[in-house]
ZAMARGU-4260 file (C-alpha; in steps of 0.2 Angstrom, whole numbers, plus 5000, padded with zeros to 4 digits):
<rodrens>
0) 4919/5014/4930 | 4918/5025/4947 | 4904/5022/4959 | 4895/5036/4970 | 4903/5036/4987
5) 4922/5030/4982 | 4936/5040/4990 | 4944/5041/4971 | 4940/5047/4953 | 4950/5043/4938
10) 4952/5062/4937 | 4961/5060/4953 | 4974/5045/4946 | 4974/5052/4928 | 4978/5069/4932
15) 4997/5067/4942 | 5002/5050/4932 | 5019/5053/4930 | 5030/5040/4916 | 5046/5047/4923
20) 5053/5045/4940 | 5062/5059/4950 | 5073/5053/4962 | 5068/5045/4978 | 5074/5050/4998
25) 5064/5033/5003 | 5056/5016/4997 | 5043/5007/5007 | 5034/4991/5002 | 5020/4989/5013
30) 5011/4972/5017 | 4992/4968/5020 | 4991/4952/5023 | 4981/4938/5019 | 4979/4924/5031
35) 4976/4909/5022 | 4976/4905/5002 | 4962/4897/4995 | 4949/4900/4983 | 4940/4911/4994
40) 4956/4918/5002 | 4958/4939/5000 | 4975/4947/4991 | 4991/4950/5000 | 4991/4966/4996
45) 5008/4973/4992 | 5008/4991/4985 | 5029/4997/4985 | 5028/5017/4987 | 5041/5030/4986
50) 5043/5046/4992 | 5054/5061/4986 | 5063/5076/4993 | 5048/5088/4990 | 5036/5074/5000
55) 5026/5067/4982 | 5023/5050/4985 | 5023/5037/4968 | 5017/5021/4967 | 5030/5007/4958
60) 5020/4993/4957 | 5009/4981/4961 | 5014/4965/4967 | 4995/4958/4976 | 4992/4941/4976
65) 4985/4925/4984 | 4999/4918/4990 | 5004/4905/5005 | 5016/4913/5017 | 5032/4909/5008
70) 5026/4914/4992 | 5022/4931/5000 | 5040/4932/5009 | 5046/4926/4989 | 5037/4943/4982
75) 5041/4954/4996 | 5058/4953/4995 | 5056/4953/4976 | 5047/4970/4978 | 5060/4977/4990
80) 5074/4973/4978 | 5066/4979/4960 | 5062/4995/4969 | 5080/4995/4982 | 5067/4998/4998
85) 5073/5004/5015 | 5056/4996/5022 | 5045/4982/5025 | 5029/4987/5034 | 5017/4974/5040
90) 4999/4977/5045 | 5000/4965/5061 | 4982/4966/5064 | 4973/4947/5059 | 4985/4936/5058
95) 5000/4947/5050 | 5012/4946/5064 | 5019/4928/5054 | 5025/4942/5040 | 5042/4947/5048
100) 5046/4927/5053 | 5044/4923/5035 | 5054/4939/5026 | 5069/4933/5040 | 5070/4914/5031
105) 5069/4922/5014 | 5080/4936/5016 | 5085/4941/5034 | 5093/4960/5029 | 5075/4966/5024
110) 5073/4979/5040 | 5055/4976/5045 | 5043/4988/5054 | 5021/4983/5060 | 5009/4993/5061
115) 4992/4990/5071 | 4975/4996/5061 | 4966/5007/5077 | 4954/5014/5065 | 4944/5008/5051
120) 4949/5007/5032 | 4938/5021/5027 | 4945/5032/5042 | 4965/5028/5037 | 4960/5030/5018
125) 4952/5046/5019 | 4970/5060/5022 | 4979/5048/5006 | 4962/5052/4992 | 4968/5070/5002
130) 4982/5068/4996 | 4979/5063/4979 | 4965/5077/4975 | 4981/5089/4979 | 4992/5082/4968
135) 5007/5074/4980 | 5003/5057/4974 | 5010/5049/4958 | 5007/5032/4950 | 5022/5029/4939
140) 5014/5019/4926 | 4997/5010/4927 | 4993/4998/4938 | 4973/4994/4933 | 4968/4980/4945
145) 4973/4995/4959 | 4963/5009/4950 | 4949/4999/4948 | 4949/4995/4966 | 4953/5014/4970
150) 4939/5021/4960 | 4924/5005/4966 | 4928/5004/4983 | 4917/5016/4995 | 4917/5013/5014
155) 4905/5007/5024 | 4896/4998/5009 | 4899/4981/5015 | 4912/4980/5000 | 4926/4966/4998
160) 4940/4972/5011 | 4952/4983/4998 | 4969/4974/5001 | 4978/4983/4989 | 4972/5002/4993
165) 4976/4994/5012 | 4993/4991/5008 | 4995/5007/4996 | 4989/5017/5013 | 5000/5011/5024
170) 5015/5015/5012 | 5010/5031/5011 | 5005/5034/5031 | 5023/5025/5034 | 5031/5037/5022
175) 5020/5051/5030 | 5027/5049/5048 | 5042/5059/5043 | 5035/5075/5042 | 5026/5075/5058
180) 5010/5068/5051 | 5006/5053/5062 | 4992/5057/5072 | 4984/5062/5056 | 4983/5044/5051
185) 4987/5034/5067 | 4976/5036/5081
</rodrens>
């Protein structure tokens, strides 16, 4: 279902689901950290994106989780080998600086870039459904706990922080900052 207000549609997803993938000029796997794991704990989130020579961004996966710190070093590096990434980028904001220590002890060749949230969610999410509505982004496959999240989650409702669209908007802004776009989604 879609609720009134949410940045996506299915029409959105559905429309540019691709099953094939072209190939890709860059991999990130972006990180939106949890702080603890418990039963009331939020997701890691940990959304790998990939961008090609035409600037159509694809999502590859969906590795979100509850995890303790190594377990979330353990699946990022699993996510940046399955998809060969060229980048891990960590929101630092509440906690996540610990994400580069613990990616060193797993695997210390994972190059490693944070990123600072100046802005809220709904503000950073907004250019990506832009995105989406003109066709530039991809899901390779389906990934149905991140639709779902995509297509219930509308800012400033008071709604369960969206750790996987967090991490899936950070990919993409990452990727972004290649064509010049930064001050779009950073500021």
């Amino acid at each position: 279902t879609e609720i009134e207000g949410a940045l996506w549609t299915w029409e959105m997803i559905e429309k540019y689901r691709v099953n094939e993938l072209p190939e890709l000029v860059r991999v990130a796997i972006p990180v939106d950290p949890a702080v603890t794991k418990n039963d009331e704990s939020d997701e890691t989130g940990i959304i790998p994106v990939g961008k090609d020579v035409n600037g159509h961004f694809y999502i590859l996966g969906d590795y979100t989780g509850k995890y303790t710190p190594e377990q979330t070093a353990r699946r990022i590096n699993q996510s940046f080998d399955d998809h060969r990434a060229d980048m891990v980028v960590g929101e630092a904001n509440n906690g996540g600086d610990y994400i580069e220590t613990v990616i060193r002890l797993v695997n210390g060749r994972m190059p490693y870039t944070s990123v600072h949230a100046s802005r809220d969610k709904a503000s950073r999410a907004e250019p990506i459904a832009l995105l989406y509505s003109q066709g530039r982004v991809h899901h390779v496959g389906r990934w149905s706990k991140l639709e779902d999240e995509m297509t219930t989650w509308a800012p400033n409702t008071g709604a369960k922080s969206p750790n996987r669209i967090d991490s899936l908007v950070w990919g993409i802004t990452y990727l972004l900052e290649g064509e010049g776009n930064s001050d779009l989604l950073y500021a």
